[in-house]
C-alpha positions in Angstrom: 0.0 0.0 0.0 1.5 3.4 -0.9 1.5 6.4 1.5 -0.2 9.3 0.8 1.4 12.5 0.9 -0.1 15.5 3.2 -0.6 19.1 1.4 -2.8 22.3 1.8 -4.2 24.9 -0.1 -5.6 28.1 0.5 -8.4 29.8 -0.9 -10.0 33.7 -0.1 -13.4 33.7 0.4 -16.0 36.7 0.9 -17.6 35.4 4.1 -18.5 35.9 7.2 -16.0 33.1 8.8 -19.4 32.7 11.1 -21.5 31.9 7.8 -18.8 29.5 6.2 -18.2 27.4 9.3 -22.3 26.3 8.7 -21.1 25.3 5.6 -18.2 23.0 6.8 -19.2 21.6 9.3 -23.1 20.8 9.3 -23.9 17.6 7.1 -26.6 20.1 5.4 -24.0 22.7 4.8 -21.9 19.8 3.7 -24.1 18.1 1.6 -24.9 21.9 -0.2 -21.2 21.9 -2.3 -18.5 19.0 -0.8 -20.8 15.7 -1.8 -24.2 14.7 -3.1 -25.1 14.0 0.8 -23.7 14.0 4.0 -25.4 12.2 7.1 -24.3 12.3 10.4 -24.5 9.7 14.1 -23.3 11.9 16.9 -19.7 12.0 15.3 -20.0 9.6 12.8 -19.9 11.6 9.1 -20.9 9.7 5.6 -20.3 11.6 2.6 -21.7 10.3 -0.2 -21.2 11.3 -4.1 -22.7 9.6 -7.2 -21.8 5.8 -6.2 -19.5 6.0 -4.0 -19.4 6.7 0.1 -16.8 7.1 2.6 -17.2 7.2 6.0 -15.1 10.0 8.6 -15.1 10.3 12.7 -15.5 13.9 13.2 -11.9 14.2 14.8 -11.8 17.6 16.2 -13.3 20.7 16.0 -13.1 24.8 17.0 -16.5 26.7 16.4 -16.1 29.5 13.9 -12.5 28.2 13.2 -11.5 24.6 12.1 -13.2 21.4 11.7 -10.9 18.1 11.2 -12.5 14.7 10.0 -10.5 10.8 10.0 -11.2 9.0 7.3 -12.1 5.7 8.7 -11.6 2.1 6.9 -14.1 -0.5 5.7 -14.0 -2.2 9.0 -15.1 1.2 10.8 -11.4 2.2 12.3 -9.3 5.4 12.0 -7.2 5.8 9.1 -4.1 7.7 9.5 -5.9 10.0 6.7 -7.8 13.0 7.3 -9.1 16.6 6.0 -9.4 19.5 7.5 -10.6 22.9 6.9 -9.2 26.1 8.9 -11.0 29.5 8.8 -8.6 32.5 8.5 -9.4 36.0 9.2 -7.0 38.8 8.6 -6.8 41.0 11.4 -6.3 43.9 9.7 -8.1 43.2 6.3 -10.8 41.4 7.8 -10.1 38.8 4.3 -11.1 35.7 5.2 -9.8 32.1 3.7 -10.1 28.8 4.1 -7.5 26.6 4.3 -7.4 22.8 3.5 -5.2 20.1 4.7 -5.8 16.8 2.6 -3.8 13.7 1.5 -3.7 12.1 -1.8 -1.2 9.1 -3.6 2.0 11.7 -4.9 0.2 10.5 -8.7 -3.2 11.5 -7.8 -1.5 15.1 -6.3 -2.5 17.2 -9.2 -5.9 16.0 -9.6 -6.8 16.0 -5.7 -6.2 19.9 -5.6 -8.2 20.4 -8.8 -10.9 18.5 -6.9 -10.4 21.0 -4.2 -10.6 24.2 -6.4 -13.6 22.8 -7.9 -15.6 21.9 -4.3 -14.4 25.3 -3.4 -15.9 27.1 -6.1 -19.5 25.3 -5.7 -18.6 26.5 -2.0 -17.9 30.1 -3.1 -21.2 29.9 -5.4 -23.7 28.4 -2.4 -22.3 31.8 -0.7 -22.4 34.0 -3.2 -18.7 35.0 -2.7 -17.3 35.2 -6.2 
């Protein structure tokens, strides 16, 4: 089995970071741009797009801030996998970002942050934040 390799990316976002943590970290915010649906058991998370569904543990979390999920295996357990997404807010600008910390194979690389861009902008679009 190949390890994956851990990376983030950034991305500005007109928001209020109050606004954009519904949206990361509610399975209906979820479900509105990252997959088809999300459902949620106390800390248990499935996401589910097209045919396909993974299951996260809601690992940690900071309201208005960061929300972390583990990817979890087909028997249920932790992986040592996970995503997260940070909330940033410039002091002095008052910008805000999010930032997300993923893993993907070192081949898949490329494509995983394209994935990202893309879930981003249907993120951006739900908010109206162009």
């Amino acid at each position: 089995m190949s390890v994956k390799v851990k990376y983030e990316l950034e991305f500005p976002i007109q928001s209020s970071p109050q606004l954009l943590y519904q949206y990361i970290s509610t399975p209906s915010g979820l479900s509105e741009w990252f997959a088809d649906n999300v459902n949620s058991r106390g800390e248990f998370f499935t996401f589910i797009w097209d045919d396909s569904e993974e299951k996260a543990k809601l690992a940690s979390k900071k309201t208005g801030e960061r929300i972390k999920f583990k990817w979890l295996d087909e028997d249920g357990n932790e992986t040592d996998y996970f995503f997260e997404m940070k909330i940033m807010e410039d002091e002095i600008t008052k910008d805000v970002s999010i930032v997300v910390s993923d893993f993907a194979h070192s081949d898949e690389l490329e494509e995983s942050k394209l994935l990202w861009e893309n879930q981003i902008s249907d993120l951006k679009h739900v908010l109206g934040s162009v």
